[in-house]
C-alpha positions as CSV (number, residue, x, y, z in Angstrom):
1,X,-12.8,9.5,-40.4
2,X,-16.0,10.9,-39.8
3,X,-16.6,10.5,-36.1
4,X,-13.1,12.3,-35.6
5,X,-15.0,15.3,-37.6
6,X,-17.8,15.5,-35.9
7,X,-15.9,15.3,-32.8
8,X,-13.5,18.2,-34.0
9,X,-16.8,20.3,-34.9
10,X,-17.6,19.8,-31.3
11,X,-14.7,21.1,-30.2
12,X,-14.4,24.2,-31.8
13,X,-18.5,24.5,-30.9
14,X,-17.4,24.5,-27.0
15,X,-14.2,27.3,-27.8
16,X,-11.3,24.7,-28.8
17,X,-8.8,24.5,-31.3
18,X,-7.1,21.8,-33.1
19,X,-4.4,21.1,-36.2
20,X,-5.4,17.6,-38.0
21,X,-2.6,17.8,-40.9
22,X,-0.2,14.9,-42.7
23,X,2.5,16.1,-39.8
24,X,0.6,16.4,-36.3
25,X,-3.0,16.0,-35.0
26,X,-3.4,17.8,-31.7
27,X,-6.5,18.9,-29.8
28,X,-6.5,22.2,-27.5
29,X,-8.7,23.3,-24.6
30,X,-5.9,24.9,-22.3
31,X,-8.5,28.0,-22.1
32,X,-11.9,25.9,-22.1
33,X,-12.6,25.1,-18.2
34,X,-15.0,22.0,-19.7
35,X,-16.8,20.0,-18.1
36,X,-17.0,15.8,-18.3
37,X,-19.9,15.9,-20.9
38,X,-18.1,18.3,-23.2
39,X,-15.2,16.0,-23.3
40,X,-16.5,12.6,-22.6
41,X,-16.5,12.4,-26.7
42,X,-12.2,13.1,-27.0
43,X,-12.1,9.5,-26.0
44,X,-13.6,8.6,-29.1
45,X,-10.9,10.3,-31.5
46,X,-8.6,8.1,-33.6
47,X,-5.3,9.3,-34.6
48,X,-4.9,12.0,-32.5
49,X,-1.2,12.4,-31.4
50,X,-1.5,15.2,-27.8
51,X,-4.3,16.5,-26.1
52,X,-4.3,20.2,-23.9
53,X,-6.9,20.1,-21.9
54,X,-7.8,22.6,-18.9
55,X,-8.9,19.7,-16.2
56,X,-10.1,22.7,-13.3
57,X,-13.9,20.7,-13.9
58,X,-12.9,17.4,-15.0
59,X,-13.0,13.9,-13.1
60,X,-10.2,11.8,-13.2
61,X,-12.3,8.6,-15.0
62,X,-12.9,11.4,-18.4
63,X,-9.2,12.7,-18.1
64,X,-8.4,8.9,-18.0
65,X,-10.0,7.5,-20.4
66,X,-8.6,10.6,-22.6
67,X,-4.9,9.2,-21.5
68,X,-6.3,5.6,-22.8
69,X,-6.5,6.7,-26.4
70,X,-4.8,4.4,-28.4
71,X,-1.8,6.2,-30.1
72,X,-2.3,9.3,-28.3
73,X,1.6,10.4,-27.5
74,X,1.4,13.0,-24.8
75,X,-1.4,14.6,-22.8
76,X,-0.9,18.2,-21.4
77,X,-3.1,19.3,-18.4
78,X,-3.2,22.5,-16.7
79,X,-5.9,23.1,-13.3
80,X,-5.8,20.0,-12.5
81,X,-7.1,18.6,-9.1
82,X,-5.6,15.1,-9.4
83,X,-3.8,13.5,-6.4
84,X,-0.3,12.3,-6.5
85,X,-1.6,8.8,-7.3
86,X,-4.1,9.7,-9.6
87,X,-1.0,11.5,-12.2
88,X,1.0,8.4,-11.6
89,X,-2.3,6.5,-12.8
90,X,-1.9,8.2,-15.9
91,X,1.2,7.9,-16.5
92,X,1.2,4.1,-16.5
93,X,-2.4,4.5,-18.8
94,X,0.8,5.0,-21.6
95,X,1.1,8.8,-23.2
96,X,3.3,11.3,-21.8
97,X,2.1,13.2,-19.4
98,X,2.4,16.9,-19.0
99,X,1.4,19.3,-16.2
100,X,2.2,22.7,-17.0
101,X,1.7,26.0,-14.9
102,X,-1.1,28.1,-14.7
103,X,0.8,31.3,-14.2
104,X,1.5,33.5,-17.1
């Protein structure tokens, strides 16, 4: 899967992490405050299982189209700035969704 390299590459370029093994793919950016263009190319990953992303500089259509990866299992957002009806969006775009706290 080439594309998901190159997109993995890109990641890590912009601060990221991920594990890509026979057990689990996942793709961090809970500490990378990106913005739409450095993520606009997650959507494009095949495979991937969950997705961490910081959404503090993120539109709803990017962190959308994220949730719309096919196979993707569970999405974890932290900073968000979504509305009420914009999470419940994304919970009927089909992974789980998780917001978790930005306190330490």
């Amino acid at each position: 899967m080439k594309e998901n390299e190159e997109i993995l590459e890109h990641v890590e370029a912009i601060g990221g992490s991920y594990v890509w093994d026979a057990e689990i793919f996942a793709v961090t950016l809970l500490d990378v405050p990106a913005k739409d263009g450095d993520l606009t190319p997650l959507s494009h990953l095949r495979g991937v299982q969950q997705i961490a992303l910081n959404a503090s500089n993120l539109s709803f259509g990017v962190i959308e189209s994220i949730a719309r990866i096919p196979g993707l299992e569970s999405l974890v957002l932290c900073q968000h700035n979504l509305s009420s009806e914009e999470l419940v969006a994304l919970h009927l775009a089909g992974p789980e969704i998780e917001v978790v706290s930005n306190e330490a």
